[in-house]
C-alpha positions in Angstrom: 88.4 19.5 89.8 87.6 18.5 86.3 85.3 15.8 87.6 83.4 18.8 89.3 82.9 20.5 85.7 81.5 17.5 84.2 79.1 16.3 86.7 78.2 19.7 86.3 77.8 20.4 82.2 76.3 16.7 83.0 73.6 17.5 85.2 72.6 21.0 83.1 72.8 18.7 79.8 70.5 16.3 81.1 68.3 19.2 82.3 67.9 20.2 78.8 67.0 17.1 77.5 70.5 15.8 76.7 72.0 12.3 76.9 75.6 11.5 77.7 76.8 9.6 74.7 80.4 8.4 73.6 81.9 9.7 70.2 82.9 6.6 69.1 80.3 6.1 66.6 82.3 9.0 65.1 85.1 7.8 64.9 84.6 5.2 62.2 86.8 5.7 58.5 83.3 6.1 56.9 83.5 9.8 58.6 85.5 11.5 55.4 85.5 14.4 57.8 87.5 13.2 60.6 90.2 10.4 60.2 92.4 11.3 63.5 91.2 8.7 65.7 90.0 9.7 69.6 90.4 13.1 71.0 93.0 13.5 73.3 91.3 16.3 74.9 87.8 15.3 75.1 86.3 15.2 78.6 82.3 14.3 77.7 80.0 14.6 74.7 76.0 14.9 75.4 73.1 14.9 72.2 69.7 15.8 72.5 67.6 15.9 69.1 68.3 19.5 68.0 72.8 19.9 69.3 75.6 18.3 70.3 78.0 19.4 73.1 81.3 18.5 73.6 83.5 19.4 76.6 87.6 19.9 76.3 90.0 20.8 78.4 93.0 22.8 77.4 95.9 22.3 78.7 98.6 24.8 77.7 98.5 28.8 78.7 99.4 30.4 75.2 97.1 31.5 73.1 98.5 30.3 70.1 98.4 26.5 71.4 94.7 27.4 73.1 94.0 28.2 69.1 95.2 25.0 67.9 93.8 22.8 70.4 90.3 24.7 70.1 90.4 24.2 66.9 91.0 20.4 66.8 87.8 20.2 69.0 85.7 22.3 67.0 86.5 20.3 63.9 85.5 16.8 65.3 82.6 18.1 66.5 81.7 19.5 63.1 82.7 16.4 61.8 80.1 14.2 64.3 77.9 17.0 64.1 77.9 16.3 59.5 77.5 12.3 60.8 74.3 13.6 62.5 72.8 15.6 60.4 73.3 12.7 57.3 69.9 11.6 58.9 67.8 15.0 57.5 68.0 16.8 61.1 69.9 20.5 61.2 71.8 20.2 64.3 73.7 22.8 66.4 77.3 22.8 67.7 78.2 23.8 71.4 82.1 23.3 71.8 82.8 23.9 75.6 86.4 24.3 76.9 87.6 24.1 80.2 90.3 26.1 81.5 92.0 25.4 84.9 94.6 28.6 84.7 94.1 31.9 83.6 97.0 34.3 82.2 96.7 37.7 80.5 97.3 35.3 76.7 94.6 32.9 77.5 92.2 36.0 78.6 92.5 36.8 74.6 92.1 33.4 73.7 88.6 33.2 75.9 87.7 36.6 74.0 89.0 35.6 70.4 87.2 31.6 70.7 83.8 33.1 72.2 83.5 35.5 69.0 84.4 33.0 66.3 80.9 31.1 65.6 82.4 29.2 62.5 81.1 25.4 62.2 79.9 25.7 66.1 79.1 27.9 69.2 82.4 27.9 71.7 82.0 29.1 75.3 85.0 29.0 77.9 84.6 27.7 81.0 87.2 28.8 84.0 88.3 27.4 87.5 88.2 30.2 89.7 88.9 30.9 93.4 85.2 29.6 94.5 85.2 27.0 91.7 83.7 26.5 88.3 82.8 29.6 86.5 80.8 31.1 83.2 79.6 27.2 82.6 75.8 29.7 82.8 76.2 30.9 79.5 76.8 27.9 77.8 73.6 28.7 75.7 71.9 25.8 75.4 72.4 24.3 79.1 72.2 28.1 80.5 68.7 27.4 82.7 69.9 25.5 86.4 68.1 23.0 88.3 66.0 24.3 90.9 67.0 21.8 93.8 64.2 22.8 96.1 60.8 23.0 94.4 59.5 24.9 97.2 62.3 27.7 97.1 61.1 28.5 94.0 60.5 31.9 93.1 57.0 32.7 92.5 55.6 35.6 90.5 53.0 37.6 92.5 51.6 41.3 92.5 49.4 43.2 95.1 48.8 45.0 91.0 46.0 43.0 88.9 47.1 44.7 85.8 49.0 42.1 84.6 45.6 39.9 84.5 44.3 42.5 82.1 46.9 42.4 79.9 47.1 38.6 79.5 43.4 39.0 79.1 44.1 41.0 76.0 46.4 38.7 74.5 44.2 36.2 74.6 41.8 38.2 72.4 44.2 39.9 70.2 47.8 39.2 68.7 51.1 41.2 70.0 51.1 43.0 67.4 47.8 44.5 67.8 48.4 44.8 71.5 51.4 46.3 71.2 49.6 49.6 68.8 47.0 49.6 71.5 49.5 50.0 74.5 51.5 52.1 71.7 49.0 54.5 71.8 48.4 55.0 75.2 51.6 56.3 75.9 53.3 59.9 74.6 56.4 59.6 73.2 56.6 63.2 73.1 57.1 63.9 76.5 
């Protein structure tokens, strides 16, 4: 089941221009911020030029364990993330953890993790009945693949308004656009 979850996060990461990478390179005792060696946890780690994502999997149901192991994660990723930026690039964290059971403790946890954006950006991943669940909001891998170019969705109106309007952009910024719509309509009503 966890092989599932990373071929998928691997697929979406390599949609959005990321590479699977290893984080041994960070793992060196030049890196004053992380001396602990491998992480036990770690199921994958992708960069692309502007983030770094790194998939965990928690194993324990309380939240206070949850917390610690989270935590762990989220500070060797800031601490590869400090490696990466030594080169003059801002990069952005993406710490993803996988969860294969659900109790009414870890349902805090998910909330509590997913609000705290200190060093990086954590989202919480869950096995459900049908499989692998929220891995769409991860934020930076949130687009999917279309499969089937020809199942594509594609925009079209019997209205030719919409031509008009991207007529006007072309010859005017938003904002201008925007006052001339703005008046158009009453706000009074």
């Amino acid at each position: 089941m966890l092989n599932e979850l990373i071929e998928i996060i691997g697929r979406r990461a390599e949609d959005a221009g990321f590479s699977r990478t290893s984080t041994q390179q960070y793992l060196s005792n030049t890196n004053q911020n992380w001396k602990d060696g491998a992480l036990g946890n770690e199921l994958g780690y992708w960069e692309s030029s502007f983030a770094s994502v790194l998939l965990v999997n928690i194993t324990t149901d309380t939240r206070a364990d949850a917390l610690g192991q989270a935590k762990l994660a989220e500070t060797f990723l800031d601490a590869a993330i400090v490696q990466r930026e030594r080169s003059g690039l801002v990069i952005d964290g993406y710490l993803v953890i996988a969860a294969t059971e659900i109790t009414e403790q870890f349902k805090a946890f998910i909330l509590d993790i997913e609000r705290d954006i200190r060093f990086v950006r954590k989202h919480v991943v869950t096995l459900g009945a049908d499989g692998w669940e929220r891995y769409e909001r991860i934020t930076p891998l949130g687009l999917s693949r279309i499969e089937d170019p020809e199942s594509a969705v594609v925009f079209a109106s019997d209205s030719t308004d919409y031509l008009q309007l991207v007529e006007q952009l072309s010859e005017m910024d938003s904002q201008a656009l925007a006052q001339l719509h703005g008046k158009e309509w009453n706000l009074n009503e």
